[in-house]
Backbone atoms as SQL, in Angstrom:
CREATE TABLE atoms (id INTEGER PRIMARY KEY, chain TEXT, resi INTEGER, resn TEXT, atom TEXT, x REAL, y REAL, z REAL);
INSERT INTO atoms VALUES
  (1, 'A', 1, 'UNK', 'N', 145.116, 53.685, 81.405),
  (2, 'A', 1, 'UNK', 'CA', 145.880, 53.630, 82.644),
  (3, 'A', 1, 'UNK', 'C', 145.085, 54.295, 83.773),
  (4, 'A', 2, 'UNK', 'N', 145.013, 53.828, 85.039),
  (5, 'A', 2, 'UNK', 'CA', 144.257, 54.373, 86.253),
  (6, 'A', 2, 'UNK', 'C', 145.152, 55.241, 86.728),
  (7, 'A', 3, 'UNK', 'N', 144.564, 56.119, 87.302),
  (8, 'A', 3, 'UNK', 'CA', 145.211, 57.282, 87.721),
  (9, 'A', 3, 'UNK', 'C', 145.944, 57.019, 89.325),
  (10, 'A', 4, 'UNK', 'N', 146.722, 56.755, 89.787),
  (11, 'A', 4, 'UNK', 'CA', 147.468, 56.418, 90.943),
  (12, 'A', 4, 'UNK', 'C', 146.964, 58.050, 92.163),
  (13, 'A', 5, 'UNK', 'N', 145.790, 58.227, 92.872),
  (14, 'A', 5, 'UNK', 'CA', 146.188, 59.565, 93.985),
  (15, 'A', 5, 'UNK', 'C', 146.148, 59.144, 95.016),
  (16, 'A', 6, 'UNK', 'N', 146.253, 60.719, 95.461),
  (17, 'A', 6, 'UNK', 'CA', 146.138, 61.016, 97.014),
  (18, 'A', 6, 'UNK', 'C', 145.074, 61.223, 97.868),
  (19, 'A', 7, 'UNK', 'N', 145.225, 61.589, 98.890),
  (20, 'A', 7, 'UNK', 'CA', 144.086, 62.013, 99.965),
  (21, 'A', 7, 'UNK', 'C', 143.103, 62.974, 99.671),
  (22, 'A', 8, 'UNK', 'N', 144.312, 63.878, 99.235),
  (23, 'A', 8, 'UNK', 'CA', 143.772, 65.592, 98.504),
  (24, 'A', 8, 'UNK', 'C', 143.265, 65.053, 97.740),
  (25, 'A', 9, 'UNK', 'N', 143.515, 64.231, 96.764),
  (26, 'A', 9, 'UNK', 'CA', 143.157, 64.531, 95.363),
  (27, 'A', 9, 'UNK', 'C', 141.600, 63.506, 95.400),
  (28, 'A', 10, 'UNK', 'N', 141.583, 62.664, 96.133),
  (29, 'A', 10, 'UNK', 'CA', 140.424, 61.488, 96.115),
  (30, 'A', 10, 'UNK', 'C', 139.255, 63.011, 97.249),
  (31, 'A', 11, 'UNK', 'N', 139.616, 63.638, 97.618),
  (32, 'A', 11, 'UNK', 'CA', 138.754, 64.867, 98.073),
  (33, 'A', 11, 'UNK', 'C', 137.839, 65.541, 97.379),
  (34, 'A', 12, 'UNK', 'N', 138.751, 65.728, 96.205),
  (35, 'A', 12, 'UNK', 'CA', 138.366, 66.815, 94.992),
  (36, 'A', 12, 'UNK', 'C', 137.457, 65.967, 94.088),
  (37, 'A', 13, 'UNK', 'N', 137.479, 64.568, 94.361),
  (38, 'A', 13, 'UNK', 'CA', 136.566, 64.224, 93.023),
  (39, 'A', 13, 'UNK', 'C', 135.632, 64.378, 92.788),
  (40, 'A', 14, 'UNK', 'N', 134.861, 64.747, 91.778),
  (41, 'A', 14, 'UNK', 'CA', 133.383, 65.010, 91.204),
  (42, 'A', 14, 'UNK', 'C', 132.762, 63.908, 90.119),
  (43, 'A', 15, 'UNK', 'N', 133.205, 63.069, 89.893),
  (44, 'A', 15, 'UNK', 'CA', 132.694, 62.120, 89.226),
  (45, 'A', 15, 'UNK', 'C', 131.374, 61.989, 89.786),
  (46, 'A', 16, 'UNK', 'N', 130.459, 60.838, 88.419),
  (47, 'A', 16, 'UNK', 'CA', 129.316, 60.683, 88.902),
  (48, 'A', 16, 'UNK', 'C', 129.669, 59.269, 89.894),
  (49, 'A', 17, 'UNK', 'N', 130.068, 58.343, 89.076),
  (50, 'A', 17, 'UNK', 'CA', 130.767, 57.252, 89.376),
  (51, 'A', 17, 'UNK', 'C', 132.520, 56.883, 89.333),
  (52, 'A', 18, 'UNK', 'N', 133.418, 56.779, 90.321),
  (53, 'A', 18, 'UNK', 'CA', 134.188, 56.623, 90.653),
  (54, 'A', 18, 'UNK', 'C', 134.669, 55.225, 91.494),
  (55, 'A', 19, 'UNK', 'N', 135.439, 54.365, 91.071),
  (56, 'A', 19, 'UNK', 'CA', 135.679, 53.219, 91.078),
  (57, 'A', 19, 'UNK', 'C', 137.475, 53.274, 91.746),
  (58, 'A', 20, 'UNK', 'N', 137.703, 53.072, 92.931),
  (59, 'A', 20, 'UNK', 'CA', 138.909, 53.442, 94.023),
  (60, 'A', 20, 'UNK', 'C', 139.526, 51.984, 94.648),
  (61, 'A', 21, 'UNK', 'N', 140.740, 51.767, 93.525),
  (62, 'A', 21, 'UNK', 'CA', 141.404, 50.495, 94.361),
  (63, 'A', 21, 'UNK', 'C', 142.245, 50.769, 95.184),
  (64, 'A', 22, 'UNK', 'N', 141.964, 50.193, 96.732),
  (65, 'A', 22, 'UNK', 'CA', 142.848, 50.635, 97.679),
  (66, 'A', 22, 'UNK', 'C', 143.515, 49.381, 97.017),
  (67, 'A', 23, 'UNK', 'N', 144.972, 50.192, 97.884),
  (68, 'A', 23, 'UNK', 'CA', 146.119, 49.013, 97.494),
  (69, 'A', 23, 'UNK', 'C', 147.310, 49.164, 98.589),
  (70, 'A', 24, 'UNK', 'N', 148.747, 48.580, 98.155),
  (71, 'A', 24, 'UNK', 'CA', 149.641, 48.230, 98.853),
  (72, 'A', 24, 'UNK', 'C', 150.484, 47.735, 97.908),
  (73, 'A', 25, 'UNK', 'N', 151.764, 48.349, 97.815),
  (74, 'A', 25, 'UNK', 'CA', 152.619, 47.674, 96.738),
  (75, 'A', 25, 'UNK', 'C', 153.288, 46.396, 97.371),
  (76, 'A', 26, 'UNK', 'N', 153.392, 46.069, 98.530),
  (77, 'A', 26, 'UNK', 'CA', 153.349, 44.688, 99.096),
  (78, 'A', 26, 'UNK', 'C', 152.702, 43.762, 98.963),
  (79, 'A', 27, 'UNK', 'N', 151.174, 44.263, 98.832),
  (80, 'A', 27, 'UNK', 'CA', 150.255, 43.324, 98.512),
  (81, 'A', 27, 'UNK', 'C', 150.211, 42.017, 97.480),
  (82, 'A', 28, 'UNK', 'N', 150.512, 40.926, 97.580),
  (83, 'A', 28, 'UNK', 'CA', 150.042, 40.548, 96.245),
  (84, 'A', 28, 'UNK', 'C', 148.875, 39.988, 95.807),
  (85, 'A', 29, 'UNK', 'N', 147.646, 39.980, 96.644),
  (86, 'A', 29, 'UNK', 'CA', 146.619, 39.967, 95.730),
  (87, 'A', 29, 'UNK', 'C', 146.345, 40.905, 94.933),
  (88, 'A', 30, 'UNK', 'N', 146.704, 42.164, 95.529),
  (89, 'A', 30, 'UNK', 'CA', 146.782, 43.807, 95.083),
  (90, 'A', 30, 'UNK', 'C', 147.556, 43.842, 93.434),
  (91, 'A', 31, 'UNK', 'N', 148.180, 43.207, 93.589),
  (92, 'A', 31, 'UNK', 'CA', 149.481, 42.752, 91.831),
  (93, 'A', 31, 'UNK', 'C', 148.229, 41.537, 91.201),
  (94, 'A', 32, 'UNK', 'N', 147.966, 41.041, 91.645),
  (95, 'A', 32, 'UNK', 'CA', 147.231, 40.125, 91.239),
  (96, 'A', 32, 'UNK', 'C', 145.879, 40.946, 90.279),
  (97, 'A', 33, 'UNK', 'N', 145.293, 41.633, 91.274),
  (98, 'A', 33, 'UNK', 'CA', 144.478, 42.551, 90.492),
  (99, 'A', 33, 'UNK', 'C', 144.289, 43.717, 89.737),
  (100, 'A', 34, 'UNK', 'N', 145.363, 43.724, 90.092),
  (101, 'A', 34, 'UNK', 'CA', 145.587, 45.574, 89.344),
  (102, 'A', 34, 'UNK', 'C', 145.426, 45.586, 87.680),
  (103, 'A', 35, 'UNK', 'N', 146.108, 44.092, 87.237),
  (104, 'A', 35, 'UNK', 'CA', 145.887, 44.632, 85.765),
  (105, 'A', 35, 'UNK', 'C', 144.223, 44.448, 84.904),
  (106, 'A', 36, 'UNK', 'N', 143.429, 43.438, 86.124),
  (107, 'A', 36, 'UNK', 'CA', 142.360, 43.353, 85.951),
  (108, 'A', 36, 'UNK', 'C', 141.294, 44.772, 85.643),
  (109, 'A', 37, 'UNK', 'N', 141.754, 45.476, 86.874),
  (110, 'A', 37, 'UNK', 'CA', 141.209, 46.975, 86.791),
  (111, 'A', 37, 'UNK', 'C', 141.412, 47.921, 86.122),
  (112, 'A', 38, 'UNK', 'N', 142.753, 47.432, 85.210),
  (113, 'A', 38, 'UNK', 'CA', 143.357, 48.316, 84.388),
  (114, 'A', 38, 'UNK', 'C', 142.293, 47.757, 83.497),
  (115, 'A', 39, 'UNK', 'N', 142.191, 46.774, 82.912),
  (116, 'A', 39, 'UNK', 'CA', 141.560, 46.521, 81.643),
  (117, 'A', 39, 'UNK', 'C', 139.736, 46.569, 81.617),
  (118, 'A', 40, 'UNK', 'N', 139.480, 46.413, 82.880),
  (119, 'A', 40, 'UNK', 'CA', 138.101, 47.447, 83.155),
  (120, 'A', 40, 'UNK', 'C', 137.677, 48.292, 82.754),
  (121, 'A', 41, 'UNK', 'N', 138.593, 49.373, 83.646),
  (122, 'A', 41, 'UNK', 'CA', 138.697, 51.180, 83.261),
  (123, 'A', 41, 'UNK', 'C', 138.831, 50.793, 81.543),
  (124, 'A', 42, 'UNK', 'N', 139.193, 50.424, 80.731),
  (125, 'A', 42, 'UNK', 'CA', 139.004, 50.542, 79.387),
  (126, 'A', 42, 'UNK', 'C', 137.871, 50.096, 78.576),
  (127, 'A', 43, 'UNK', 'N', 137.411, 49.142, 79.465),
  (128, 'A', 43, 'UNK', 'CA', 136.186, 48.640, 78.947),
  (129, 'A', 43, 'UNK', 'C', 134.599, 49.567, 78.999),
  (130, 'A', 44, 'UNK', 'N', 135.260, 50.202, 80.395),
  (131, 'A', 44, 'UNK', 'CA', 133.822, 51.155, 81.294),
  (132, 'A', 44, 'UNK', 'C', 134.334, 52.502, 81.202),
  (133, 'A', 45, 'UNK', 'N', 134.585, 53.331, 79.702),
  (134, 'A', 45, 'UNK', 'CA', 135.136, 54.505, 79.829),
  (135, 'A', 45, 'UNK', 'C', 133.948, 55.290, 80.376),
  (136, 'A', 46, 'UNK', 'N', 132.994, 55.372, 81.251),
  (137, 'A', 46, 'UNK', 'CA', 132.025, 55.761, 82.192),
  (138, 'A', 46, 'UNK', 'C', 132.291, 56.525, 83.224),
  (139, 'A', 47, 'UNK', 'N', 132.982, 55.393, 83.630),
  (140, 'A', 47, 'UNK', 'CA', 133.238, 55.344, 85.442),
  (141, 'A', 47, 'UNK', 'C', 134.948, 55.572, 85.032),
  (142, 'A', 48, 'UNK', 'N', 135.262, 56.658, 86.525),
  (143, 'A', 48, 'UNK', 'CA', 136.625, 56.793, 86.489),
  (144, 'A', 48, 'UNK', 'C', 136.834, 55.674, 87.474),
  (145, 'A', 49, 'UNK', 'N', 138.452, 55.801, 86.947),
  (146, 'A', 49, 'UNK', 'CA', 139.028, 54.505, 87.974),
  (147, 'A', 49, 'UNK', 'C', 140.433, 54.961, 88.567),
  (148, 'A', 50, 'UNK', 'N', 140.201, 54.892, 89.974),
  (149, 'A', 50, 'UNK', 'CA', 141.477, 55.448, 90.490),
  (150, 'A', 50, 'UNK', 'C', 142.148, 54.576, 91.489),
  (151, 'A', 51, 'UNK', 'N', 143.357, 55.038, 91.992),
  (152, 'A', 51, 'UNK', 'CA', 144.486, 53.838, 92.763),
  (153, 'A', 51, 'UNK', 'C', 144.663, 54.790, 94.002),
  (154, 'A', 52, 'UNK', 'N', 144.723, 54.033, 95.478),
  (155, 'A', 52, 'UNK', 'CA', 145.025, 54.597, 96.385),
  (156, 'A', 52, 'UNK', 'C', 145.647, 53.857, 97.032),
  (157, 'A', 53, 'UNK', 'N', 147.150, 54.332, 97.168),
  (158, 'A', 53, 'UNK', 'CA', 148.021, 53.550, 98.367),
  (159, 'A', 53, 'UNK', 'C', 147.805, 53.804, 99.543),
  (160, 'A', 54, 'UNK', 'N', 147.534, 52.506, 100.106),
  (161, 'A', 54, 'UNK', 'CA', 146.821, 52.791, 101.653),
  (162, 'A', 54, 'UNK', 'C', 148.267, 53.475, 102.577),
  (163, 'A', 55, 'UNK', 'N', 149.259, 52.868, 102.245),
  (164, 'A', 55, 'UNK', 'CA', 150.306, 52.950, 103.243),
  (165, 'A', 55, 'UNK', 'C', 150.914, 54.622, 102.730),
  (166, 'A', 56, 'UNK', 'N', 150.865, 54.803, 101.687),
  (167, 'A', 56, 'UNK', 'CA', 150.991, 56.315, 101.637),
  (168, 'A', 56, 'UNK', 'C', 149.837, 57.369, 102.259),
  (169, 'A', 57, 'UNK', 'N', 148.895, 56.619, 102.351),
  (170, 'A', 57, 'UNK', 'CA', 147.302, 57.233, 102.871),
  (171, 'A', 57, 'UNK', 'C', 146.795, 56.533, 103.768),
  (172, 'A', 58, 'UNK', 'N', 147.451, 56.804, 105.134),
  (173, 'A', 58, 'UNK', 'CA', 146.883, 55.976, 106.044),
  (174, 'A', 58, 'UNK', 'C', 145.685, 56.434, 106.474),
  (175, 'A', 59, 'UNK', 'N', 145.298, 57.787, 106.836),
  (176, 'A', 59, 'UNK', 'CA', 144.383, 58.737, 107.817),
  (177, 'A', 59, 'UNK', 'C', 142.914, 58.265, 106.729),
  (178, 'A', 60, 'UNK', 'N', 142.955, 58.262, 105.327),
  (179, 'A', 60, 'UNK', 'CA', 142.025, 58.247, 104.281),
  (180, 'A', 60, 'UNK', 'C', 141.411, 56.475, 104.177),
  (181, 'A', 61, 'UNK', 'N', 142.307, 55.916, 104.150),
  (182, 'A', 61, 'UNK', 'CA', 142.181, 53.788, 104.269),
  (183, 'A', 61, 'UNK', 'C', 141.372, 54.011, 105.841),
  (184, 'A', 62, 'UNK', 'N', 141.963, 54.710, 107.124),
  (185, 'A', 62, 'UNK', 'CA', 141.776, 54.446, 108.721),
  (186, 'A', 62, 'UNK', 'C', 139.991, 55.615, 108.030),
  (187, 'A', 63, 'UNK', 'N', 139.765, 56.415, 108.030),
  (188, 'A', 63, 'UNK', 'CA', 138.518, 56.950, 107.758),
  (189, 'A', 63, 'UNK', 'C', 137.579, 56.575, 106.886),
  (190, 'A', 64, 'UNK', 'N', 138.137, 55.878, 105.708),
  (191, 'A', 64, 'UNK', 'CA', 137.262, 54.807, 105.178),
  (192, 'A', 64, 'UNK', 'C', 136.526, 53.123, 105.481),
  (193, 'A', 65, 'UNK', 'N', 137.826, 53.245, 106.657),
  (194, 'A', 65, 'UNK', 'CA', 137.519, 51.481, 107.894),
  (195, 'A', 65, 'UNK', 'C', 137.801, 50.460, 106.495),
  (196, 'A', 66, 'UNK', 'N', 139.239, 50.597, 106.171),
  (197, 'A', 66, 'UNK', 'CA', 139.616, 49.625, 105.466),
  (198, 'A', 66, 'UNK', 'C', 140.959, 48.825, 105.745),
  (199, 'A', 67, 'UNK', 'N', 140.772, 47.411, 106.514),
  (200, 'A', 67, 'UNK', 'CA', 141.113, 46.487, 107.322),
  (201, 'A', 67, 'UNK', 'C', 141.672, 45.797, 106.376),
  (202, 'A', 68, 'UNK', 'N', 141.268, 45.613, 105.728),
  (203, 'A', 68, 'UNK', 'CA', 142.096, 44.298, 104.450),
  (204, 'A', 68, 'UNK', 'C', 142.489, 45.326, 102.809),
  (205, 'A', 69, 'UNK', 'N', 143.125, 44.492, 102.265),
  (206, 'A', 69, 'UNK', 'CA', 143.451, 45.087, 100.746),
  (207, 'A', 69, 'UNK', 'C', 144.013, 43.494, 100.034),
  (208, 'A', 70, 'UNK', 'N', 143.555, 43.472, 98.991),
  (209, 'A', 70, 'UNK', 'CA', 142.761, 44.529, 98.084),
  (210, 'A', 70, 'UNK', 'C', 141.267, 45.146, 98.511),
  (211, 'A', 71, 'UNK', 'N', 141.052, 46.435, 98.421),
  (212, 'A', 71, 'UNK', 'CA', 139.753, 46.655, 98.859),
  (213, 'A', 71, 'UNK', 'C', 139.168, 47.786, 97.222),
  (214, 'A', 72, 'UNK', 'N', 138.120, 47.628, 97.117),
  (215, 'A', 72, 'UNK', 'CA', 137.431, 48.304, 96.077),
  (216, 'A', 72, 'UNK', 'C', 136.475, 48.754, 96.306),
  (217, 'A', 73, 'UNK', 'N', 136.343, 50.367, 96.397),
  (218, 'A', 73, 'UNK', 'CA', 134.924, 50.679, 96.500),
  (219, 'A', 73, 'UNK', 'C', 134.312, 51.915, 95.427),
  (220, 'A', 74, 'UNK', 'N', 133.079, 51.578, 95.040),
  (221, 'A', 74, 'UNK', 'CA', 132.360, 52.265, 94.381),
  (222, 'A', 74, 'UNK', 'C', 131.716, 53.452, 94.744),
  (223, 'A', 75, 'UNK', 'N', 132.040, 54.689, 94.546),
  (224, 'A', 75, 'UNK', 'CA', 131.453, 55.794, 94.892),
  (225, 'A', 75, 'UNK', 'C', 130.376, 56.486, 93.731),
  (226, 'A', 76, 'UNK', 'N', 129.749, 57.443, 93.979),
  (227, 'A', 76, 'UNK', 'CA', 128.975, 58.583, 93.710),
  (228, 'A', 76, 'UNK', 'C', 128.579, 59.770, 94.253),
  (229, 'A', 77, 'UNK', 'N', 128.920, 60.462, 93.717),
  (230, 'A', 77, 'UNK', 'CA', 129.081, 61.927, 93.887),
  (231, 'A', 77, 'UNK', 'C', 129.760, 61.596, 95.164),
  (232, 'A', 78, 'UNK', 'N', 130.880, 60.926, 95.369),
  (233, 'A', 78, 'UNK', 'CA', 131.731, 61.040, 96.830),
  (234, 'A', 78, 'UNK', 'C', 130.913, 60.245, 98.083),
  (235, 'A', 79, 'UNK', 'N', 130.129, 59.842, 97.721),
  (236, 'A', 79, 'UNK', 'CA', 129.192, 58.628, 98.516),
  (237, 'A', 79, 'UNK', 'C', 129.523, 56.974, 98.309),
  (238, 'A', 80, 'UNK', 'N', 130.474, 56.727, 99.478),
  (239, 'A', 80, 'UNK', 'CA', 130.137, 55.101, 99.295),
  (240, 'A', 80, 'UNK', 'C', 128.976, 54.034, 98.767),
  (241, 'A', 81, 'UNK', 'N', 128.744, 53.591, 97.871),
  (242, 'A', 81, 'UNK', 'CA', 127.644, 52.586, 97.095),
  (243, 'A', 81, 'UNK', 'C', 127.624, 50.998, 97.363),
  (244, 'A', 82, 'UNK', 'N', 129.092, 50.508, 97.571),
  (245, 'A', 82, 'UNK', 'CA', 129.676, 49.354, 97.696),
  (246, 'A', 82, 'UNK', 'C', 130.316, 49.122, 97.709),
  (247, 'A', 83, 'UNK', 'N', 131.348, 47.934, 98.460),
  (248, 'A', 83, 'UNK', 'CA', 132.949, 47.841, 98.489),
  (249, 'A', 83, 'UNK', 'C', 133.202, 46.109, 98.147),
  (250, 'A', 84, 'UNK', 'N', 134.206, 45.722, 97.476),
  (251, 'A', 84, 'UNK', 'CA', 134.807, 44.540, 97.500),
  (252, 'A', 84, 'UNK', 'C', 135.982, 44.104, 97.849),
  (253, 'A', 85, 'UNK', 'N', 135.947, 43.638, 99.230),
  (254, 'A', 85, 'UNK', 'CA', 137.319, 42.903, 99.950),
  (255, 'A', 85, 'UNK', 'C', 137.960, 41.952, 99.118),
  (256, 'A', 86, 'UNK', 'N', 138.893, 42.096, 99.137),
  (257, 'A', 86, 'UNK', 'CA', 139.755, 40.837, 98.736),
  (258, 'A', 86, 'UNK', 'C', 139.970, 40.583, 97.159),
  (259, 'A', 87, 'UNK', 'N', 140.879, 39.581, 96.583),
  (260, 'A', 87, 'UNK', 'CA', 140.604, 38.195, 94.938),
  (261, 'A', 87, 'UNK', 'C', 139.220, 38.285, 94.957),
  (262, 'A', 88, 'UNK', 'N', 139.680, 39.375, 93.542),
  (263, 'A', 88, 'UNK', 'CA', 138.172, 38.588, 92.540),
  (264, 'A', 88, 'UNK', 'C', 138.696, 38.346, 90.984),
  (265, 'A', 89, 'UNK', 'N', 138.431, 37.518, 90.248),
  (266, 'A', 89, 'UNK', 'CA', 138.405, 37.451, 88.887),
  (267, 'A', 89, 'UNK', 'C', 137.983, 38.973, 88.260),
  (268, 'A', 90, 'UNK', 'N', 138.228, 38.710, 87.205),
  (269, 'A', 90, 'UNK', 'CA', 137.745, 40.008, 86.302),
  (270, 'A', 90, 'UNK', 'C', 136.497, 39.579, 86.052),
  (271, 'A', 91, 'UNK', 'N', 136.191, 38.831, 85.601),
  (272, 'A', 91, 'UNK', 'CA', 134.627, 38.905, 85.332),
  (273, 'A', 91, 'UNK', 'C', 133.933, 39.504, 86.370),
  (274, 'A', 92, 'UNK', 'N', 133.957, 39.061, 87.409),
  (275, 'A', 92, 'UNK', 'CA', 133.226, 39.180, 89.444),
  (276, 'A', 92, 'UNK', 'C', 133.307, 40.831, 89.235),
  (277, 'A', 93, 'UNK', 'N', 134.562, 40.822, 88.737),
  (278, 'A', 93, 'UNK', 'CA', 134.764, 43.092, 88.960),
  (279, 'A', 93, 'UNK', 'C', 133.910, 43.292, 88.252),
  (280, 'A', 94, 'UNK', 'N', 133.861, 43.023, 86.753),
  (281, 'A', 94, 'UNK', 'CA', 133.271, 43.636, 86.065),
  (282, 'A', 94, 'UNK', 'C', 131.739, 43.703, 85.816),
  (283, 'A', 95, 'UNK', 'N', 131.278, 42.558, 86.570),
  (284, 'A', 95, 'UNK', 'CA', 129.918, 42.698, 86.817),
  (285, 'A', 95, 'UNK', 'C', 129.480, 42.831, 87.302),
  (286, 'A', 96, 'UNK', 'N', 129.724, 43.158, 88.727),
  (287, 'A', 96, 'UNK', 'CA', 129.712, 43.926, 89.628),
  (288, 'A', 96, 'UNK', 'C', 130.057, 45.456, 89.780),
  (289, 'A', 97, 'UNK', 'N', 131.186, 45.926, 88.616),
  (290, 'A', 97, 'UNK', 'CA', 130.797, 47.231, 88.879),
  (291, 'A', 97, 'UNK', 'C', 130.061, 47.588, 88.016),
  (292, 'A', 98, 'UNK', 'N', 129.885, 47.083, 86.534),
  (293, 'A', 98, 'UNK', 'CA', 128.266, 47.366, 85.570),
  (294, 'A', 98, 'UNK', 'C', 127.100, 47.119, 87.180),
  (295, 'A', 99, 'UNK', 'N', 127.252, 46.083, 87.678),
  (296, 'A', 99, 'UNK', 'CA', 125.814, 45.847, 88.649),
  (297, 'A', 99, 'UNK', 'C', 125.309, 47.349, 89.199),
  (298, 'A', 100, 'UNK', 'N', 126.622, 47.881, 89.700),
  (299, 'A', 100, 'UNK', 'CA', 126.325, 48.957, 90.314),
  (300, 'A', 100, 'UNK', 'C', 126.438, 50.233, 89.645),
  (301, 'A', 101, 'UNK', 'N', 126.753, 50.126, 88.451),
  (302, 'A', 101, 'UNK', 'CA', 126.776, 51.829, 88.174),
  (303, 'A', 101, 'UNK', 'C', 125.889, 51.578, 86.673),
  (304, 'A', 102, 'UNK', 'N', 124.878, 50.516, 86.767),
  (305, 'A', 102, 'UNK', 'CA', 124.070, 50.331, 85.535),
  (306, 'A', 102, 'UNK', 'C', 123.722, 51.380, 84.813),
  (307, 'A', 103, 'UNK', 'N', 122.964, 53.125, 86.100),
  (308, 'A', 103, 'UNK', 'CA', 121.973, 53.433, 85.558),
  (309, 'A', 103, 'UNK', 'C', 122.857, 54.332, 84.563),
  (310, 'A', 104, 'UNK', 'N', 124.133, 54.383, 84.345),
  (311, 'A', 104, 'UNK', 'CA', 124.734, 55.677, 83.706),
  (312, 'A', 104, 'UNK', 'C', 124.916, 55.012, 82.428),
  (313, 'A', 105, 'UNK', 'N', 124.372, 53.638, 81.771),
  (314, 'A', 105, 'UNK', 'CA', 124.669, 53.556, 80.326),
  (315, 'A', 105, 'UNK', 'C', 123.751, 53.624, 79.698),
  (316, 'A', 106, 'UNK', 'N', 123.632, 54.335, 78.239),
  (317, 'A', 106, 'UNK', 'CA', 122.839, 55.290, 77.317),
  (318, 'A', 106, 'UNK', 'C', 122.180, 54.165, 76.667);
């Protein structure tokens, strides 16, 4: 299960790799994808995977310049790496976030 936070809490993270679905419980591409990411995070016990409601977190979505949702972005050490707007298949996620967080598998 992905961890659903906050502003505070997406502050505090220390991960190497961290994987952040903005969302919107209105959304429904956002429903559309969510269980995709759920079954990710299980596949890539690596990378954490976390949920951010934009509309509960507006100041954090408005400081990140995130205009559309579903939005996905890949961090390190709290550094933006890459983001994905919009519907994607699970495959598209998932190889795309292996694309990007390759160098952390043993």
């Amino acid at each position: 299960m992905i961890e659903k936070i906050s502003e505070r809490q997406f502050k505090e993270l220390k991960n190497d790799f961290v994987v952040v679905d903005f969302y919107a419980n209105w959304c429904g591409p956002c429903k559309m994808i969510s269980p995709f990411i759920s079954e990710i995070s299980e596949e890539i016990p690596l990378v954490a995977f976390k949920k951010i409601d934009v509309d509960e977190n507006e100041d954090l979505a408005s400081t990140l310049n995130i205009k559309s949702i579903p939005t996905i972005i890949i961090f390190k050490y709290g550094k933006e790496i890459d983001r994905k707007i919009g519907f994607a298949s699970k495959a598209v996620l998932k190889n795309w976030i292996l694309d990007k967080t390759v160098y952390i598998k043993k």
